[in-house]
Legacy VTK file of the C-alpha trace (Angstrom):
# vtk DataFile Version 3.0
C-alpha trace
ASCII
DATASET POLYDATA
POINTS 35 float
14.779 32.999 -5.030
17.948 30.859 -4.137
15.712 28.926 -1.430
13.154 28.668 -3.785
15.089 26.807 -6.018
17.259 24.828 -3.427
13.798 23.669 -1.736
12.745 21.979 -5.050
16.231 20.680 -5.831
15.480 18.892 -2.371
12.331 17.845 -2.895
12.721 16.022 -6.727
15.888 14.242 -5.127
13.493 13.078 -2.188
11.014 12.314 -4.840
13.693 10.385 -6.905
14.345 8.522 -3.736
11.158 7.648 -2.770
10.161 6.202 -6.432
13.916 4.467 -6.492
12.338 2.675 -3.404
8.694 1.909 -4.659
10.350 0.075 -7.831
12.518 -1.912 -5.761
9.568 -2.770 -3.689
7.683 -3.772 -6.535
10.158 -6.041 -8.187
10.908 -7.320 -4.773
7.376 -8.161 -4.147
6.780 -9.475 -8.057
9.723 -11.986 -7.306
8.264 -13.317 -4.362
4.829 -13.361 -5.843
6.120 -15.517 -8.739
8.296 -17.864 -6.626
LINES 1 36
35 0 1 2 3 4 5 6 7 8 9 10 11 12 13 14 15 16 17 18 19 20 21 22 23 24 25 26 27 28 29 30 31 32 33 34
């Protein structure tokens, strides 16, 4: 059970990673597309 719940401790901090990055791709891309 303690794998079970360090596995998805992993995987939502990988997941808050990954959509950290997408935003910051998006405004990155929606500063260049208005400039």
């Amino acid at each position: 059970m303690d794998l079970f719940l360090q596995s998805i401790i992993n995987s939502l901090i990988q997941g808050g990673f990954f959509a950290l990055w997408a935003v910051g791709m998006v405004l990155v891309f929606g500063i260049m597309g208005v400039v």
